[in-house]
VOGU-3710 file (C-alpha; in Angstrom, 3 decimals, decimal comma):
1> xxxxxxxxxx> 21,642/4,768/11,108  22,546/4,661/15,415  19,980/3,872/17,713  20,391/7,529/19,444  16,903/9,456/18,899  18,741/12,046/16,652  19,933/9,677/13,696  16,441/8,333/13,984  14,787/11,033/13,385  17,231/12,020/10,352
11> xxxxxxxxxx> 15,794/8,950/8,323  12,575/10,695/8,123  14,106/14,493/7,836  16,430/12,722/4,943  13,293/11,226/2,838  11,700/14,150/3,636  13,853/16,026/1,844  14,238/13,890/-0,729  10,404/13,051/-1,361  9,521/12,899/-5,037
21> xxxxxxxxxx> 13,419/13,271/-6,450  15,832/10,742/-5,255  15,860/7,038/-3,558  17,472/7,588/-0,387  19,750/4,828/1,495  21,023/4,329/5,012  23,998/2,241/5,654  25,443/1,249/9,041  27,624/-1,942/9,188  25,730/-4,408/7,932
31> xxxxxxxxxx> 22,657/-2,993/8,414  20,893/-1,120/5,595  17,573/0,759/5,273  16,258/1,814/1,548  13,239/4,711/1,084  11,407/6,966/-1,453  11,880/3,636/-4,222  10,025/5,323/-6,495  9,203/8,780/-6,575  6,527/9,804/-9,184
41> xxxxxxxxxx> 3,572/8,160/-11,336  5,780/7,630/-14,035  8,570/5,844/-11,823  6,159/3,470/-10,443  4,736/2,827/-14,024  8,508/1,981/-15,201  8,889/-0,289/-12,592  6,609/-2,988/-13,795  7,237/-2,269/-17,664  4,980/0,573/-18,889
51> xxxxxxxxxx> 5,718/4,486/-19,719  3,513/6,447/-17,845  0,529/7,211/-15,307  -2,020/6,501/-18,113  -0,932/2,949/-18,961  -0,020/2,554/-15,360  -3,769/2,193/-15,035  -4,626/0,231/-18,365  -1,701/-2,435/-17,229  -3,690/-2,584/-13,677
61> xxxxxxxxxx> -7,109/-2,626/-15,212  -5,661/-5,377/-17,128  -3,915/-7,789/-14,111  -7,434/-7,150/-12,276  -9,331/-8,543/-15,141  -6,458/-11,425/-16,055  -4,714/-12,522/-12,869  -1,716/-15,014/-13,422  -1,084/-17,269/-10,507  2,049/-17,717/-9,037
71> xxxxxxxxxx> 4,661/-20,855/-9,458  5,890/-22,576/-6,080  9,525/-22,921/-5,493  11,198/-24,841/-3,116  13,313/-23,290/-0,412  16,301/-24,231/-1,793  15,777/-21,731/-4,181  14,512/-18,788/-2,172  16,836/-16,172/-1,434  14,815/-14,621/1,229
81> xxxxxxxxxx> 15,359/-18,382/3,576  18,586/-17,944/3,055  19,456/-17,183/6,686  17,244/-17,942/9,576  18,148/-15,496/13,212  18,897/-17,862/15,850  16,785/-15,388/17,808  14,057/-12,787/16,968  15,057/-9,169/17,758  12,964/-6,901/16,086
91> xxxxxxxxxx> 14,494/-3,976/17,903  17,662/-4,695/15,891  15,772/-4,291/12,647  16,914/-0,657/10,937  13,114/0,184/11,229  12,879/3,986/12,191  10,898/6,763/13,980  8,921/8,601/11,243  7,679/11,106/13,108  8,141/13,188/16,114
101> xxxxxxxxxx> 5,385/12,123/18,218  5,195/8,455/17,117  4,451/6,270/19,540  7,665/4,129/18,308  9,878/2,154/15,785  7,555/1,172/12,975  7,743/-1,118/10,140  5,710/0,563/7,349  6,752/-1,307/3,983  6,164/-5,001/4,822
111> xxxxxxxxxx> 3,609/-6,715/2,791  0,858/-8,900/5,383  -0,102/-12,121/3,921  -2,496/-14,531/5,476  -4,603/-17,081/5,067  -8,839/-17,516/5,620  -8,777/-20,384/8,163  -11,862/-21,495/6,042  -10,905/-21,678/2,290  -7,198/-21,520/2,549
121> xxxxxxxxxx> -7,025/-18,448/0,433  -4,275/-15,895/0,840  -4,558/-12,331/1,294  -1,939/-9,744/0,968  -2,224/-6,082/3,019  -0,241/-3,698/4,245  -0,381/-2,404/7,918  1,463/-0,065/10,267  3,363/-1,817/12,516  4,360/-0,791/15,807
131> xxxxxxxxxx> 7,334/-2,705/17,269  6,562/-3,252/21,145  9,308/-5,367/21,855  11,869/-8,093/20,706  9,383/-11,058/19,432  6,209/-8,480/19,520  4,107/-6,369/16,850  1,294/-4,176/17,335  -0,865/-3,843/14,026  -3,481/-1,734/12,874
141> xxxxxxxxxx> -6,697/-3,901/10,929  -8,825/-2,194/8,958  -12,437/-3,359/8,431  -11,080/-4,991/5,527  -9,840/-8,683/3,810  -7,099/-9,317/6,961  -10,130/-8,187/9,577  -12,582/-11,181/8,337  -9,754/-13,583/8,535  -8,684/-12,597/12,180
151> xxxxxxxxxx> -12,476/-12,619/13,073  -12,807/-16,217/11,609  -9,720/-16,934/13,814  -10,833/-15,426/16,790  -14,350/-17,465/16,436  -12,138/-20,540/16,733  -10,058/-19,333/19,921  -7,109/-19,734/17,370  -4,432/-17,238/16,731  -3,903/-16,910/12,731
161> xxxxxxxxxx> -0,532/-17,403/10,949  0,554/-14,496/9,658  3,668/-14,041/7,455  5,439/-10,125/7,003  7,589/-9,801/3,938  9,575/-6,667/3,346  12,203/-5,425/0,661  9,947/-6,310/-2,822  9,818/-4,449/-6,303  6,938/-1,632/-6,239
171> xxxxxxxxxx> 4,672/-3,950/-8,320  4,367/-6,729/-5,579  3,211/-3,459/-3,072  0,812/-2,058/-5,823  -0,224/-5,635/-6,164  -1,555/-5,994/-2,299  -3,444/-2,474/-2,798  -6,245/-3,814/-4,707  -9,493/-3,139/-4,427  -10,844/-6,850/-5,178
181> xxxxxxxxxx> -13,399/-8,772/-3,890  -12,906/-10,935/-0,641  -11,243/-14,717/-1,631  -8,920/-13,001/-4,341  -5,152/-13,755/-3,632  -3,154/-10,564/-4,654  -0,192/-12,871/-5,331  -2,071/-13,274/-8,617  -2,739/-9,995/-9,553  1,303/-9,134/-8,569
191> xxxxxxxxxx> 2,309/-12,431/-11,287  -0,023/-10,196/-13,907  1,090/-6,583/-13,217  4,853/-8,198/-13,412  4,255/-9,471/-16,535  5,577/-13,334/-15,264  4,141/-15,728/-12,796  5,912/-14,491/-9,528  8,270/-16,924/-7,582  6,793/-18,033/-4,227
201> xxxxxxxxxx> 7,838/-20,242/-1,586  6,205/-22,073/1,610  7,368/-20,480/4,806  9,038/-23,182/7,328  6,634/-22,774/10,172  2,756/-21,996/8,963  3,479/-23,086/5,037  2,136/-19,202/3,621  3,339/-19,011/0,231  5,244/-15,837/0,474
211> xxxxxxxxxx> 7,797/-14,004/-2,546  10,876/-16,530/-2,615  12,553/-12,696/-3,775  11,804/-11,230/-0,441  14,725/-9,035/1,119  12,864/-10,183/4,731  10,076/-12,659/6,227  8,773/-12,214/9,541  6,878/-15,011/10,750  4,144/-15,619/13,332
221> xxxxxxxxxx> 0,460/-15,496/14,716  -1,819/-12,392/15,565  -2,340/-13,854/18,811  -6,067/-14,591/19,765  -8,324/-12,076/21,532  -4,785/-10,274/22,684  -4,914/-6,500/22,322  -2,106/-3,866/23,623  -2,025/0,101/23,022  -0,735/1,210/19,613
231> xxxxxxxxxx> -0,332/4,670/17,932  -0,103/7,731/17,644  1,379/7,323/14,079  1,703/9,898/11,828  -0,490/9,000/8,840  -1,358/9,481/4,850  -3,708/12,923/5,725  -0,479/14,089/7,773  -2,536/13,658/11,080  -1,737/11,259/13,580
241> xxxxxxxxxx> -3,666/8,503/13,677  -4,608/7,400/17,812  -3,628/5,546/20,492  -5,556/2,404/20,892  -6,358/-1,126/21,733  -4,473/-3,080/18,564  -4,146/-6,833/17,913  -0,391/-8,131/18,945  1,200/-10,033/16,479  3,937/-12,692/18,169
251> xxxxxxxxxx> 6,755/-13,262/15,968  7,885/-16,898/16,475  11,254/-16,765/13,150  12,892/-14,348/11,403  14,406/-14,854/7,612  16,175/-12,943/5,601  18,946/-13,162/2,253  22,240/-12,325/2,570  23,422/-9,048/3,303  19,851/-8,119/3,111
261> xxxxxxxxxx> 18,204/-4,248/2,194  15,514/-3,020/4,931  12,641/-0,873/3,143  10,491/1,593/4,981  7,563/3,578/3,395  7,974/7,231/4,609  4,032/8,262/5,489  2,934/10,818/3,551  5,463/10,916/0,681  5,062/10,245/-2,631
271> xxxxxxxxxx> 6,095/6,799/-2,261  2,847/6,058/0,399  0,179/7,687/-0,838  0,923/6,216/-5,028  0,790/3,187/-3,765  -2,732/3,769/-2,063  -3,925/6,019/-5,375  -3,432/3,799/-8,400  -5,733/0,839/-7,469  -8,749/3,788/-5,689
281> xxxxxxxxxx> -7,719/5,313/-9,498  -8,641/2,233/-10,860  -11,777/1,682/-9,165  -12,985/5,396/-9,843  -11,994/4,736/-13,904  -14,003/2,018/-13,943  -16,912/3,220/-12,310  -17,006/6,156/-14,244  -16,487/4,216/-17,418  -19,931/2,660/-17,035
291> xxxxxxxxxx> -21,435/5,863/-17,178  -19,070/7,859/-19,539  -17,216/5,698/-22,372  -15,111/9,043/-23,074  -13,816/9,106/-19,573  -9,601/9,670/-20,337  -7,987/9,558/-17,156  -8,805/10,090/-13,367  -6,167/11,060/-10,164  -6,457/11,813/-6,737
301> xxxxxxxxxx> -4,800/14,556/-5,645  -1,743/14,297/-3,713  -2,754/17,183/-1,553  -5,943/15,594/-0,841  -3,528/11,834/0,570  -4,376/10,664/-2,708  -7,954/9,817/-0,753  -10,433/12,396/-0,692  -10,594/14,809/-3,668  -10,762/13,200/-7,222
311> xxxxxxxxxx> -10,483/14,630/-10,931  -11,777/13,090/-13,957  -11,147/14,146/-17,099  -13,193/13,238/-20,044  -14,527/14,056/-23,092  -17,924/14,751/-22,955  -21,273/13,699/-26,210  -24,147/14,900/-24,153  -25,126/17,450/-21,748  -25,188/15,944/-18,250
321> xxxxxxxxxx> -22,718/13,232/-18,583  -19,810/15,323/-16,495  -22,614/15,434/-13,756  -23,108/11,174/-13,805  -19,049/11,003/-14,141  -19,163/13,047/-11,038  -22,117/10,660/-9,179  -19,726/7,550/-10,332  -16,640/8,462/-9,068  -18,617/8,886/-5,777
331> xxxxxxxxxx> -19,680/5,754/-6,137  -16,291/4,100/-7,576  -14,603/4,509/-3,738  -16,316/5,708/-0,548  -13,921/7,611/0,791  -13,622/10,462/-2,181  -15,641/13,683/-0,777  -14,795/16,016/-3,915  -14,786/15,409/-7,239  -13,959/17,666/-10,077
341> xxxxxxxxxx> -14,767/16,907/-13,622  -12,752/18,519/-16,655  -12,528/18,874/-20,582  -9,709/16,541/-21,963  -7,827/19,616/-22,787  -7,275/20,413/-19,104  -4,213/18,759/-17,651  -5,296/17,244/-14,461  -1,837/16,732/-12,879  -0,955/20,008/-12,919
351> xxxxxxxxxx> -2,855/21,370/-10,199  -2,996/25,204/-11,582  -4,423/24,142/-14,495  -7,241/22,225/-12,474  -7,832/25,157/-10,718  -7,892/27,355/-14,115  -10,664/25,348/-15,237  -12,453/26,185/-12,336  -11,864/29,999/-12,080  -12,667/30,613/-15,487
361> xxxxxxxxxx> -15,030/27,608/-17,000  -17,547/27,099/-13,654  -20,575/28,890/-12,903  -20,684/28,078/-9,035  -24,336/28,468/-8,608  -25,091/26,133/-11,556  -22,375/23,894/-11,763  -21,633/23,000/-7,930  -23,246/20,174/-6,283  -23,271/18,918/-2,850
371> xxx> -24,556/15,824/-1,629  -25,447/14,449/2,141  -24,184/10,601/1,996
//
């Protein structure tokens, strides 16, 4: 990796290339960048100790309904305090340009953790984050977990404490993807999907219990009521996402373990939009469960960002109970706008064989249904 535009832009054309068959990393001096960590269901499944995409989601299903918490070590014996910058410089980081008309450097793999300036409880997210200069971030909030906490904040006149770890197994990323309710701390649900209580430690300046295993930990404040332009980014539908007013987040230290590994999350590959599908997965296979027992499995398609189309398969006892699968999955996540439901003999990965089903098995005018919503 160089700092000239060209060798920039070859990070992205290099996981590009690589998406779905081979880690990629990027070495210059002592400087290093790592993408595409995992590269297919059955990758990210092996990663945290089961064999495939189907007891990917029982294991999940599982940490959601039995979270572990974590056990507190002291910095001592945290690899990721093992070297404090005398100076932040986030334009030194190996973060890259992932697309052609992004608005900038952006650090896509960190995990956000924070806590609600009421209860103390931690939350961990990911966010794009734009790099606007050497101590600055600019982050995109969704109306989620992170958003209530920064509005608490804000109601205060307070900035909030914000810690960014980057460089963790795929488990602890999977981990801050769940769709939970507001006051769970994902840090739990990471100790039960790892199969151990996860090793955390207190960061020096705001005391967030962060992964002692970190490769990285960024830390500072979303500053109050402070908003600068972010975007465009390229994003999971492979549409940029605009330019607008963002919070800034100031970053006031900067850790990291020796000879440490840089992660980025190309958008778009494999890598991003897994990470987003499993827990949505989840949510959809238990939503469905309540109103088919024989549900089998459930994906969103890749094609679709792993967002908006789903397919359930399941075994059907009674006529109309593919129809209230279909209603449930609708129900399971907001954001699904399709949903096709299939006989457990149909191999839903395989797209072909989806489509197949539908060629040959669907009566359009009897079997399609639309809804307004």
């Amino acid at each position: 990796m160089r700092e000239q535009p060209a060798v920039t832009h070859t990070v992205a054309a290099r996981l590009t290339d690589y998406d779905g068959q081979k880690t990629v990393i990027f070495r210059e001096d002592d400087r290093v960048l790592v993408g595409n960590t995992f590269n297919s269901r059955t990758e990210l499944a092996q990663s945290i100790g089961t064999p495939d995409a189907k007891s990917l989601h029982s294991r999940y299903r599982e940490a959601l309904a039995h979270p572990l918490s974590p056990h507190q070590v002291d910095a001592a014996n945290a690899p990721v305090l093992t070297v404090r910058e005398p100076s932040v410089r986030l334009d030194r980081l190996p973060a890259p340009l992932h697309h052609a008309r992004d608005s900038g450097a952006y650090i896509t793999a960190s995990i956000a953790i924070a806590r609600d300036p009421d209860t103390g409880i931690q939350n961990w997210s990911i966010h794009r984050l734009q790099i606007n200069g050497p101590q600055t971030l600019g982050i995109l909030i969704l109306p989620r977990h992170l958003a209530i906490m920064v509005a608490k904040a804000e109601q205060r006149n307070e900035d909030l404490p914000i810690a960014l770890v980057v460089g963790l197994p795929p488990g602890y990323l999977l981990a801050s993807q769940a769709i939970t309710p507001y006051g769970v701390d994902e840090a739990t649900i990471a100790s039960a999907l790892m199969g151990a209580p996860i090793a955390v430690v207190r960061s020096p300046l705001y005391g967030i219990e962060v992964p002692a295993e970190s490769e990285y930990l960024l830390e500072g404040r979303i500053v109050v009521h402070a908003r600068d332009l972010e975007g465009p980014f390229g994003e999971f539908p492979r549409t940029y996402g605009p330019r607008s007013p963002k919070p800034v987040v100031q970053i006031d230290a900067l850790y990291h373990r020796e000879s440490p590994i840089f992660q980025t999350i190309l958008p778009a590959s494999r890598e991003h939009l897994l990470l987003g599908a499993i827990p949505r997965e989840v949510a959809i296979l238990n939503a469905v469960s309540q109103v088919s027992p024989h549900v089998e499995e459930v994906i969103l398609t890749l094609a679709s960002g792993c967002h908006y189309h789903a397919v359930a398969q399941i075994t059907p006892r009674h006529a109309g109970e593919a129809k209230n699968a279909m209603l449930a999955a609708f129900a399971g996540v907001n954001e699904v706008k399709r949903v096709i439901v299939v006989d457990a003999d149909i191999n839903i990965h395989d797209p072909e064989d989806v489509e197949w089903a539908l060629a040959t098995r669907v009566q359009p005018d009897q079997e399609f249904s639309a809804f307004a919503y």
